[in-house]
N, C-alpha and C positions, 0 to 999 in steps of 0.2 A: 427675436427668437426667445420662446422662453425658456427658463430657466429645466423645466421638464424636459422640453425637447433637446437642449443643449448636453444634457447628464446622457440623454438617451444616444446622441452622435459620436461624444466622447466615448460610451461603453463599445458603441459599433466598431470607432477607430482601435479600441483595445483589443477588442474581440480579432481585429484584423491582425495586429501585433502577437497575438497569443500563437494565431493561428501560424503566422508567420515561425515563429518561436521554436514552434513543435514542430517544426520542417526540419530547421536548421539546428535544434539538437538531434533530431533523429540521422538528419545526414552527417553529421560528427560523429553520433555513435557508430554507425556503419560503415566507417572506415576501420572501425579493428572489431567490430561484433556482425559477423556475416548471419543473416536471416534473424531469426526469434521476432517477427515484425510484431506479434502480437504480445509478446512479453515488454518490449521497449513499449511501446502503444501503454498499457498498464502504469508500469512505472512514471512515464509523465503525466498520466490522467493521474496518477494516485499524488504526485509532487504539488500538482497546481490544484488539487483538493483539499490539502496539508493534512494528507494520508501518511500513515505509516504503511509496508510490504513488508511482507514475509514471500521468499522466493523457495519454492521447493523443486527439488531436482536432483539426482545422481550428479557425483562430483565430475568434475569434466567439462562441466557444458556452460563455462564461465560465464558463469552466475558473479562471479566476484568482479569479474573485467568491465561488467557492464557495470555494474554499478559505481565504480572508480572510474568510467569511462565516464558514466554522469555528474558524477559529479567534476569532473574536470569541464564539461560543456556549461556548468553553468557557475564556473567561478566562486568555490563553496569550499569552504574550509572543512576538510574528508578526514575521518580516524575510521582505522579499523581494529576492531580486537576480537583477536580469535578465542571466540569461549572454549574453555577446559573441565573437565573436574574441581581440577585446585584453583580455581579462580574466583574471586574472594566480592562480594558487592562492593566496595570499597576500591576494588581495581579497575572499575565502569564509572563511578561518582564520584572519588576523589576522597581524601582524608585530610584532618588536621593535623597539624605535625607540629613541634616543641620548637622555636626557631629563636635564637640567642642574640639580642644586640648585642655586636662584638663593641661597640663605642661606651654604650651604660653597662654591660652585661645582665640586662632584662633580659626576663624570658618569656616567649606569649606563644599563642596557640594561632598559626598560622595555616590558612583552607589552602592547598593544594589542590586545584583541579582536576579531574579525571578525564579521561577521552571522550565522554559524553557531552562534553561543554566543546561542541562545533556544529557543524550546519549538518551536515550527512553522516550520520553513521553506520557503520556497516557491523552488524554481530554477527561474525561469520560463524557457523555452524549454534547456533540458538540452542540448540537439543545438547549438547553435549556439558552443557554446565548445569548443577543441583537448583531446585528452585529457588532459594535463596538468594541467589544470585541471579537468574532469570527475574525476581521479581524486583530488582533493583532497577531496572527499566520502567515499570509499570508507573512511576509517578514521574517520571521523565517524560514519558510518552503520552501520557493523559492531561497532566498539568503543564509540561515544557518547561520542569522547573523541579531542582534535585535539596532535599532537605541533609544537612547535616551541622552537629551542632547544635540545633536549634532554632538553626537560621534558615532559610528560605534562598536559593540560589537563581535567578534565571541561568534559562541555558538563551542560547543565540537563535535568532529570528532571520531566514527561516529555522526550522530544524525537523531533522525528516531521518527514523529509521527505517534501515533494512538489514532484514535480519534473512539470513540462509538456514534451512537444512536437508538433510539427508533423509529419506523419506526410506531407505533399503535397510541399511547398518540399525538397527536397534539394540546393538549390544552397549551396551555402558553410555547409554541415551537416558534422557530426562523429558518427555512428552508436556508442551509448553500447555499451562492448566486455561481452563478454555476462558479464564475470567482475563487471561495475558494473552491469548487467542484473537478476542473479542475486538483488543485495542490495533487491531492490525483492521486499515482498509482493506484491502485485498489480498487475500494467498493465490499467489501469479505461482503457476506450475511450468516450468521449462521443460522440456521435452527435449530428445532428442533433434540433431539436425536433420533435413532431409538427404535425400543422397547426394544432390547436387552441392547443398550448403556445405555439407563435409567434403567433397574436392575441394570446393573454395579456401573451405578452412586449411587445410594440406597446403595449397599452394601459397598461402598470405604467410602460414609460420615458417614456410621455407625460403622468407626473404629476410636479410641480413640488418632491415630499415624497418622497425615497426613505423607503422601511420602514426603521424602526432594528432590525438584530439584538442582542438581550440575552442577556447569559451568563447559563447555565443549572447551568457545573460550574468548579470548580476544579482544579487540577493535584493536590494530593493524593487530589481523591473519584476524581479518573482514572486515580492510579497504585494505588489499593487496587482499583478494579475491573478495572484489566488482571492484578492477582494472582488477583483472582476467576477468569479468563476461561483463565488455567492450572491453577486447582484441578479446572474440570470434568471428569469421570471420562469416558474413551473405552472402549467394548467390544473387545473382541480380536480383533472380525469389524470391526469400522469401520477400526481400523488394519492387518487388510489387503486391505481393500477398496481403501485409500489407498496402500500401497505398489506393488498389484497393478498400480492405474490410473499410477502412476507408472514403476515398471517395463515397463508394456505399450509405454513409447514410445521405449524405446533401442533401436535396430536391430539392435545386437547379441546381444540377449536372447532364447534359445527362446521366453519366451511372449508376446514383440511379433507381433503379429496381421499377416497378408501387405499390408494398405494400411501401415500404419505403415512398415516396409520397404520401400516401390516410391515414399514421399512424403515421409520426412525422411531429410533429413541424420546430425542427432543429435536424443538425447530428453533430458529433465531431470534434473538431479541430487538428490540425495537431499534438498536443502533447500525443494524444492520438495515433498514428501510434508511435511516438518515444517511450512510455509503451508498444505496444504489440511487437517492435524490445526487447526491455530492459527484458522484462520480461520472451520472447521465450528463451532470451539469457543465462540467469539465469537455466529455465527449462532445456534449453538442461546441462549445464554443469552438476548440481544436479544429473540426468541423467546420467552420465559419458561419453559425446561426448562435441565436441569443434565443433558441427556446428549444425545451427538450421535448421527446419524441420518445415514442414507445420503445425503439429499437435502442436506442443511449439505453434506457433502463437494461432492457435485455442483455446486452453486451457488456454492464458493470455485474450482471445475476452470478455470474460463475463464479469469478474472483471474489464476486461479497459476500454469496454466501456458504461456498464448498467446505470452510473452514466454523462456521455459525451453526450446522446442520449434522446430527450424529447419529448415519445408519446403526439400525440394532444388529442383534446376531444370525437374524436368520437372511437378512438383507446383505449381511456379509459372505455368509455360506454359500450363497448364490451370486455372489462377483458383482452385486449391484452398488455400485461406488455413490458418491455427494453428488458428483457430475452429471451419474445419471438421472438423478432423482430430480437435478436443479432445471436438466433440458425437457423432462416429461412435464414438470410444473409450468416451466412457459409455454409447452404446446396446450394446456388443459385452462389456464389460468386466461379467461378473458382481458381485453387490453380495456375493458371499458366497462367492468364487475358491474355496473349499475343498468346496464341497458339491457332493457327484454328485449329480446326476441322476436317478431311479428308472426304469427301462427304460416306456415308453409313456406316464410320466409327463406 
């Protein structure tokens, strides 16, 4: 066997293991998070892409559960810090501090850690702290790696935020700036439960034994399988399928379509095509195939780009949301931008 085919059977057996993977954290999760199938769906596409989320949603609809619920499925060392007002960049990163040999009575400037330096983090409410401190993330999140001092820190591998907020309340809110927007794979919007979801939920918190969630992975079977998840081979029509649909939404572009123009502002930047590649890539594997498909793109479109895309004022006046803009772009947007047509075809 050669050495090609042999890389290629290994990637398959992984591809099987992933797939495996994402059964058995989903079924852990849903022992104490009844429905949201397509918010958990998200979050582990966005984990095994080494996605950062942003989860927005009315408080309630444990947004936080799940996430503490995941990361207990996958044996990851979890901080949560509830942002505030007075919460300080320094209280996310960590500080130097004066620290005294009691033995010489030296004294030296010792790095004290911050809750950033773990595998999962959770900024629960994002919006509610000044940018300053929102933007003490940005090079944690972008490089995986916190400067202070001077000095250059890693954080821990993997390492994956998510950050919550409140999309209603904008009293004494901070709207996160769209350059700290950007670094977020997917804004996953939680919704409300269905009717039946909410009995379930009734009758689960009316028992006296919460479910225990059990890990199912460790940090290195999740950094070998996010390597997997960039091995997958993309066609040359998927990736410009993916540009095309990304390009259709800057206003200033010939082939942006006449609503796109009369309803944003501006459209996404190009790291928004590198999530909906990342993110198909993920989907297909989960899926059990090693090659992505029109429809993986489709189903990363909303999450990557709802938060990338900024209706103007008249497009607001009239109730037309990112979501709606994002599903009329893939009804209008060919899967295959290069192919003509045959005349009466």
């Amino acid at each position: 066997m050669s050495d090609n085919t042999a890389g290629q059977t290994t990637d398959v057996q992984a591809a099987e293991q992933l797939k495996d993977a994402y059964d058995r954290i989903t079924a852990e999760m849903h022992k104490v998070i009844v429905g949201q199938d397509a918010v958990i769906d998200q979050l582990i596409v966005a984990l095994f892409s080494r996605g950062h989320c942003l989860l927005t949603g009315v408080p309630g609809l444990a947004k936080t559960l799940m996430i503490s619920s995941l990361a207990k499925t996958l044996s990851l060392d979890f901080n949560r810090v509830q942002f505030t007002p007075d919460l300080m960049p320094t209280d996310i990163t960590g500080t130097e501090i004066l620290q005294e040999d009691r033995a010489t009575g030296a004294r030296e400037l010792v790095f004290r850690a911050g809750p950033v330096f773990c595998n999962v983090l959770l900024a629960d409410e994002i919006n509610r702290t000044p940018p300053r401190t929102q933007a003490a993330l940005l090079e944690a999140m972008q490089d995986r790696q916190v400067t202070s001092g001077g000095e250059r820190r890693a954080l821990p591998d993997p390492f994956f935020v998510l950050a919550t907020q409140n999309p209603i309340e904008q009293e004494g809110t901070y709207p996160l700036p769209e350059a700290q927007l950007d670094r977020f794979m997917f804004n996953v919007v939680v919704d409300y439960p269905t009717h039946q979801d909410e009995i379930e939920i009734l009758r689960r918190t009316a028992e006296l034994e919460p479910a225990e969630v059990n890990a199912v992975m460790a940090g290195d079977q999740i950094l070998s399988l996010q390597g997997l998840v960039r091995r997958v081979p993309v066609a040359d029509d998927m990736l410009e399928y993916a540009t095309a649909l990304v390009r259709a939404t800057r206003t200033d572009q010939p082939e942006a379509p006449e609503f796109i123009k009369q309803n944003l502002q501006w459209g996404a930047g190009p790291r928004a095509g590198q999530y909906l590649i990342l993110g198909a890539k993920a989907r297909a594997v989960i899926r059990g195939r090693m090659h992505v498909s029109a429809e993986d793109i489709q189903r990363a479109a909303r999450p990557v780009l709802r938060h990338r895309i900024l209706t103007n004022y008249s497009a607001q006046a009239e109730g037309i949301s990112p979501d709606d803009i994002i599903d009329r772009l893939l009804e209008q947007i060919p899967i295959h931008p290069n192919t003509v047509v045959a005349a009466g075809a």
